[in-house]
C-alpha positions as a printed NumPy array, in Angstrom:
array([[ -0.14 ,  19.079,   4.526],
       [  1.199,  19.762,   0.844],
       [  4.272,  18.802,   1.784],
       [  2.966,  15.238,   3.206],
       [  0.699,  14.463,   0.703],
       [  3.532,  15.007,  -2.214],
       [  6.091,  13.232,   0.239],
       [  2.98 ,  10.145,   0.511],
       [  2.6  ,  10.175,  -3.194],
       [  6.435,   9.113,  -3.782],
       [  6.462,   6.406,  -1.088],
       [  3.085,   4.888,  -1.983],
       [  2.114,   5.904,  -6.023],
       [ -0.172,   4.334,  -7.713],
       [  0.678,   1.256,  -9.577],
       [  1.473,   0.504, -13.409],
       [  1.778,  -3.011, -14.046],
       [ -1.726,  -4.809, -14.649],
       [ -3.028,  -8.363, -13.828],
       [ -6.004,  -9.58 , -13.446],
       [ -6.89 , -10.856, -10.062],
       [ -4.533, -10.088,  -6.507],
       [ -4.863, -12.007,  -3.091],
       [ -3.055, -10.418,  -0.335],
       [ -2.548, -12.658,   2.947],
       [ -1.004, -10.897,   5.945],
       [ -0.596, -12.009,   9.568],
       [  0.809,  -9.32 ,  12.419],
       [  2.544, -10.092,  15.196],
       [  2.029,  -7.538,  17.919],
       [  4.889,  -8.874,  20.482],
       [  7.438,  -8.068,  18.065],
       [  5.705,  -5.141,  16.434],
       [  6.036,  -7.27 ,  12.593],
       [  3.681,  -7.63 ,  10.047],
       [  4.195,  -9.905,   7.231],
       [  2.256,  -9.858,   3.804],
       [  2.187, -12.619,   1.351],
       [  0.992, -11.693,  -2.415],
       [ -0.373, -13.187,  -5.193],
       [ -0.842, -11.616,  -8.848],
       [ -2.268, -13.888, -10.993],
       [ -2.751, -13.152, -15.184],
       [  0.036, -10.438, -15.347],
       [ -0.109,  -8.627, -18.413],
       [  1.102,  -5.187, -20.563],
       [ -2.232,  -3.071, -21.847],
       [  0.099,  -0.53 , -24.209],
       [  0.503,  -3.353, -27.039],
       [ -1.642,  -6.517, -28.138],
       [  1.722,  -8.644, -28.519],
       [  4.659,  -8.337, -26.439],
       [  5.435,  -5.915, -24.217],
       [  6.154,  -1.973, -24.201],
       [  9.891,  -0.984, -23.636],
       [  8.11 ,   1.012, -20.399],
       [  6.239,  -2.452, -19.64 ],
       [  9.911,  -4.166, -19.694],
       [ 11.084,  -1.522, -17.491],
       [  8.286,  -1.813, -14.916],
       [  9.152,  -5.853, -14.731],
       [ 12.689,  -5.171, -14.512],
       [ 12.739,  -2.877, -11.714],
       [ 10.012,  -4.933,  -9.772],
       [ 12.462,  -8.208, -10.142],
       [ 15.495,  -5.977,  -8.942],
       [ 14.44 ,  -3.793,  -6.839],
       [ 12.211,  -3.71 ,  -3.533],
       [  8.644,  -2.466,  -4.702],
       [  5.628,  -4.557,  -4.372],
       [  1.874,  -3.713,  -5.166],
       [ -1.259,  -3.392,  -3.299],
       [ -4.272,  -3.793,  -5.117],
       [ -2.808,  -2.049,  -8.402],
       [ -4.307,   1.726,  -9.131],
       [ -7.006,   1.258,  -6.676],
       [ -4.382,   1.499,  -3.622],
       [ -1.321,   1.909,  -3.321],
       [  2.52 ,   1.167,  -5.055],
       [  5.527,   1.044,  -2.393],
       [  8.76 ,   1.457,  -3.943],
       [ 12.029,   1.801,  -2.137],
       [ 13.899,   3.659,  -4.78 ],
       [ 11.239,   6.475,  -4.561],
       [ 11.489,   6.289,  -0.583],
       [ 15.784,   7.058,  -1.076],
       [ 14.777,  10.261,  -3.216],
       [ 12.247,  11.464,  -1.262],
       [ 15.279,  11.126,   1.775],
       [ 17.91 ,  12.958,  -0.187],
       [ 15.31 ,  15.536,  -1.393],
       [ 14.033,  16.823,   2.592],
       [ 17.91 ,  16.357,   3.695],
       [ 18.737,  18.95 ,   0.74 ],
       [ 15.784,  20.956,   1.516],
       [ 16.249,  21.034,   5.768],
       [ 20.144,  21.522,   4.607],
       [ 19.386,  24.579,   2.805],
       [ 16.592,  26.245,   5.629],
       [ 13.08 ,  26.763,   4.976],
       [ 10.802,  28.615,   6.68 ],
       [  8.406,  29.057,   8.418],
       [  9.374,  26.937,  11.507],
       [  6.343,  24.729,  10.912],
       [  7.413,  23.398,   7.699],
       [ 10.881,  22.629,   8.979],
       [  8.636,  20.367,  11.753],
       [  6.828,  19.008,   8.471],
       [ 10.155,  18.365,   6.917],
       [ 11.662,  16.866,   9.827],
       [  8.353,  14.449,  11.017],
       [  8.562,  13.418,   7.195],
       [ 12.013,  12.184,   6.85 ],
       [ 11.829,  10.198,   9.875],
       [  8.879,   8.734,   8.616],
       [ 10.51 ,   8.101,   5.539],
       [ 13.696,   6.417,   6.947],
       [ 11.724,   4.38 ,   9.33 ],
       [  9.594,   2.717,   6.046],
       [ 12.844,   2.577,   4.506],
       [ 14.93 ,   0.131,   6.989],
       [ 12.135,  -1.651,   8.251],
       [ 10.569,  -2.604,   4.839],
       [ 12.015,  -5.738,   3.174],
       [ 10.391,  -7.201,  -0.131],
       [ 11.077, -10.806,  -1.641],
       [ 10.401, -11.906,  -4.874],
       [  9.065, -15.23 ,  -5.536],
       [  9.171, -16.819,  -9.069],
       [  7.349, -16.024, -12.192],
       [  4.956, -19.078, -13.236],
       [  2.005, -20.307, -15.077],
       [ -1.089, -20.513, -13.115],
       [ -3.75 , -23.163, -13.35 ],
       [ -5.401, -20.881, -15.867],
       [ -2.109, -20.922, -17.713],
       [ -1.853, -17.171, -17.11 ],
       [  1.861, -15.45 , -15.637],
       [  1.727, -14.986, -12.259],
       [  4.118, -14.564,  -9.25 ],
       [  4.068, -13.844,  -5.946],
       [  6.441, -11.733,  -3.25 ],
       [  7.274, -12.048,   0.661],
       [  7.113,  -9.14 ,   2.399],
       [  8.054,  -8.   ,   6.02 ],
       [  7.423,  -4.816,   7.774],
       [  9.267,  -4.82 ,  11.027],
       [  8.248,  -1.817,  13.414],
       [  4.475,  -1.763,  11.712],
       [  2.741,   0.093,  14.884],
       [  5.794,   2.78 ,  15.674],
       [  5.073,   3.279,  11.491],
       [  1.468,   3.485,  11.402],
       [  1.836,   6.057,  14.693],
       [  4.237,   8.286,  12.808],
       [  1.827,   8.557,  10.164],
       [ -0.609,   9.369,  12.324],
       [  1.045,  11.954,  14.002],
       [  2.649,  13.547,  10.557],
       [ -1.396,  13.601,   9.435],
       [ -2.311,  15.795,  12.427],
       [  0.657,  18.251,  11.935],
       [ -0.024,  18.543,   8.374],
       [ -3.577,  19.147,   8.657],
       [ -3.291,  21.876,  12.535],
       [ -1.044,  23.891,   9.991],
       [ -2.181,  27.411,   9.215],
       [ -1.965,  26.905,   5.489],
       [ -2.71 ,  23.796,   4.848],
       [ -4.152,  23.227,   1.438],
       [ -7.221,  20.294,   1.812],
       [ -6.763,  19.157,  -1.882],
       [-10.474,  17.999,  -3.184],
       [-12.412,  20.483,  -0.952],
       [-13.138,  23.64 ,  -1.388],
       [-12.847,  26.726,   1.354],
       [-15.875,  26.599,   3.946],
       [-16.28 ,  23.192,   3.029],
       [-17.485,  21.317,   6.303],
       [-14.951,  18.382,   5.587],
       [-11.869,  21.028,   6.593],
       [-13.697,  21.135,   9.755],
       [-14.26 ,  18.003,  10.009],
       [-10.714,  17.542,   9.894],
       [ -9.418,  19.875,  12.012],
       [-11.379,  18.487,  14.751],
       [-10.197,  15.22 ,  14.602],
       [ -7.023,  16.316,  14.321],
       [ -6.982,  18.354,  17.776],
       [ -8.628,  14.817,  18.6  ],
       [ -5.611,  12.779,  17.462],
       [ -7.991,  10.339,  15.878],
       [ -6.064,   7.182,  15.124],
       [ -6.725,   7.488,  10.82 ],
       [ -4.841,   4.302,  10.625],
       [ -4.827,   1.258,  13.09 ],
       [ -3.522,  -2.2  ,  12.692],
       [ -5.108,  -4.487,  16.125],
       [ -4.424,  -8.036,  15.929],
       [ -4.936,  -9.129,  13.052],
       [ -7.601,  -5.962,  11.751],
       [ -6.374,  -3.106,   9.925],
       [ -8.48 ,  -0.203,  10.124],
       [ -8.637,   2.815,   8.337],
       [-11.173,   5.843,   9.23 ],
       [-11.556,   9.674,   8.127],
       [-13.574,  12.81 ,   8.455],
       [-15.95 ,  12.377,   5.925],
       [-19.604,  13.93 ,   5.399],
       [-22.539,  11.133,   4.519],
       [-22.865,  13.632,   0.944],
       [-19.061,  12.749,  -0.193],
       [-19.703,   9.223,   0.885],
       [-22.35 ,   8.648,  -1.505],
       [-20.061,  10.095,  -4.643],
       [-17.716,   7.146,  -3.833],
       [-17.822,   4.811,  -6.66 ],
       [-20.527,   1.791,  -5.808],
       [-18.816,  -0.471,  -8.066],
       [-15.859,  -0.648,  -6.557],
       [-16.817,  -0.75 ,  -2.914],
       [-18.809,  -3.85 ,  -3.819],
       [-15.639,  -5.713,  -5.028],
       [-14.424,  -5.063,  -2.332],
       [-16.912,  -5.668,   0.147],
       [-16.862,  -9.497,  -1.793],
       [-13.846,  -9.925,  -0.764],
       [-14.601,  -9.407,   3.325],
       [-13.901,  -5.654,   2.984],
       [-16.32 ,  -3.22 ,   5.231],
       [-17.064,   0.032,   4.651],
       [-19.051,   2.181,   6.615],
       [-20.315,   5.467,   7.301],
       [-21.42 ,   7.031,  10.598],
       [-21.13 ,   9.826,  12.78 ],
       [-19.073,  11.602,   9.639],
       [-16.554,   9.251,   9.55 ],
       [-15.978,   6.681,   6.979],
       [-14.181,   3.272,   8.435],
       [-13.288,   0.459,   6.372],
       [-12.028,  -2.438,   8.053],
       [ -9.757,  -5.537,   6.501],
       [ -9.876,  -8.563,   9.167],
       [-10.56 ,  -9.675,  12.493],
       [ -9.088,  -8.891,  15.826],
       [ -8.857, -12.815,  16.993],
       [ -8.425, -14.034,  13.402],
       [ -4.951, -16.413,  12.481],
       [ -4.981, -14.077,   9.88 ],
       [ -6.564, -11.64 ,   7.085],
       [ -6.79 , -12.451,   3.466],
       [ -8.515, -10.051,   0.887],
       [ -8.515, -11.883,  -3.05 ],
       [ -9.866,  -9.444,  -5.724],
       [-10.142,  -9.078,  -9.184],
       [ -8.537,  -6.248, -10.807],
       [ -9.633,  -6.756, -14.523],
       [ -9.394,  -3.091, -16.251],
       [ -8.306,  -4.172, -19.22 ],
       [ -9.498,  -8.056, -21.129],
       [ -6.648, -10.001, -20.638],
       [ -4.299, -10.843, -23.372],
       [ -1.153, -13.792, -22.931],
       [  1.049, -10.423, -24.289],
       [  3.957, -10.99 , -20.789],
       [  4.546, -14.543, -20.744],
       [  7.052, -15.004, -23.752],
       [  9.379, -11.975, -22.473],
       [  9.119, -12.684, -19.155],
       [ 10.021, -16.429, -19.554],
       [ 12.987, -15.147, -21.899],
       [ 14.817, -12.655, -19.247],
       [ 13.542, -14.247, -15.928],
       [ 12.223, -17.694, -16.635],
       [  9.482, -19.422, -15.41 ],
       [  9.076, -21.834, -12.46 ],
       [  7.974, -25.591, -13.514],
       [  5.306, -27.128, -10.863],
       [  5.144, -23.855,  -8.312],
       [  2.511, -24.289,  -5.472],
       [  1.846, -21.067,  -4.17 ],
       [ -0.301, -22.431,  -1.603],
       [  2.533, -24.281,  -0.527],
       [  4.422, -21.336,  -0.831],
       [  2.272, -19.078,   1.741],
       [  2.068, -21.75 ,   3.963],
       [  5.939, -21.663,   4.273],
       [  6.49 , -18.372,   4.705],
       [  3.676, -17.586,   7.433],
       [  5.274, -20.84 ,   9.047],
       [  9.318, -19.228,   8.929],
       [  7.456, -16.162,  10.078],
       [  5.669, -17.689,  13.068],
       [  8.99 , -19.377,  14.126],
       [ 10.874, -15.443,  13.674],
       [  8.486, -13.745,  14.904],
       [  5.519, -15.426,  17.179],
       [  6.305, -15.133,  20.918],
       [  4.716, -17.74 ,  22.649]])
């Protein structure tokens, strides 16, 4: 489990770059196993400096606008980034190169860098333009498309339950005789489903005992919850769900203000990249979900 957590923390870290509010639309397409996310960051901004941005900030920009790495609900999610997901490739090819033992963590190994090379071809990431919204705040917004999204979400699945039936397997946050390791290991001889993705409703549920359910921050679950989120606790599990099964579609819009907002991006960002005169990104979302139908809809 060590080994999949540190492998999980590469391909999905937390993000860096702030902004104030993000909408994420997505639409799957279970004939031809695609899911396709449209996002939105709206009031983009650096927190290290009150004008201009950080040579780090800069950085973070520049390898977002070159590279293939996209947010999902900044710090309180997850980051995917594909340079990370090409180390952490080279890194268990070195390692399974070299031998390790015992035989179960060459099966960790191995389950991880095919889950790893299976994110890595069938993610693609593009980048929209950088504009001003209606607020005059930056903003942009990104086109992604995860071909393969069920054959993904069932090698995760599958790595989870290794990771966790292994002898020593380290359970992070909870302590030895901790009835949450039990929890676990029963639903991993189970081969619970942790993460599901049924027409258009992702779902994502976990061991969990009502006393750690009630240290989860309120605060947060209610923005969330705003935004058409559920959360909910029963039977030890906690399942939160993002959309409907029938729905044309999910979209989850929520505000991500850690930090006041402060115009400190706009001036650098219109210098290196430019910024996009009379952008609709309404118009925008409605094009891509309607190239995406005509890819990837079978009627």
């Amino acid at each position: 489990m060590k080994k999949l957590i540190a492998c999980l923390a590469v391909l999905l870290l937390p993000g860096c770059i702030e902004f104030e509010k993000q909408t994420l639309v997505f639409r799957h397409y279970p004939e031809t196993d695609t899911l396709v996310i449209w996002q939105h960051y709206e009031g983009i901004h650096g927190e290290d400096q009150e004008h201009g941005l950080s040579e780090k900030e800069c950085d973070q920009l520049h390898s977002v606008v070159n590279g293939q790495r996209t947010f999902f609900f900044a710090n309180w999610v997850t980051e995917y980034n594909a340079k990370d997901a090409d180390r952490v490739i080279i890194d268990l090819e070195a390692e399974l190169k070299m031998g390790i033992e015992p035989k179960a963590k060459v099966d960790e190994a191995r389950q991880m860098l095919v889950f790893a090379k299976l994110v890595k071809k069938s993610v693609t990431i593009e980048n929209g333009p950088f504009y001003l919204n209606k607020q005059q705040r930056l903003s942009a917004t990104q086109q992604i498309t995860i071909r393969n999204a069920g054959k993904i979400i069932r090698e995760l699945n599958s790595a989870l339950w290794a990771s966790i039936l292994r002898e020593d397997a380290p359970f992070g946050v909870f302590e030895e005789g901790d009835p949450n390791i039990e929890l676990l290991e029963k639903s991993a001889h189970a081969k619970m489903e942790y993460l599901t993705l049924q027409g258009q409703r992702l779902r994502f549920q976990c061991p969990l005992t009502k006393k750690n359910f009630r240290e989860i921050d309120v605060n947060e679950m209610k923005i969330f919850r705003k935004a058409g989120v559920t959360f909910e606790h029963k039977d030890n599990l906690i399942i939160v769900t993002m959309g409907k099964l029938k729905a044309e579609q999910t979209a989850v819009s929520i505000p991500l203000q850690k930090v006041a907002f402060q115009p400190n991006a706009t001036e650098a960002v219109s210098k290196r990249y430019g910024l996009a005169e009379d952008f609709d990104p309404v118009q925008s979302r409605a094009k891509f979900l309607k190239e995406s139908d005509a890819r990837y809809l079978k009627k």
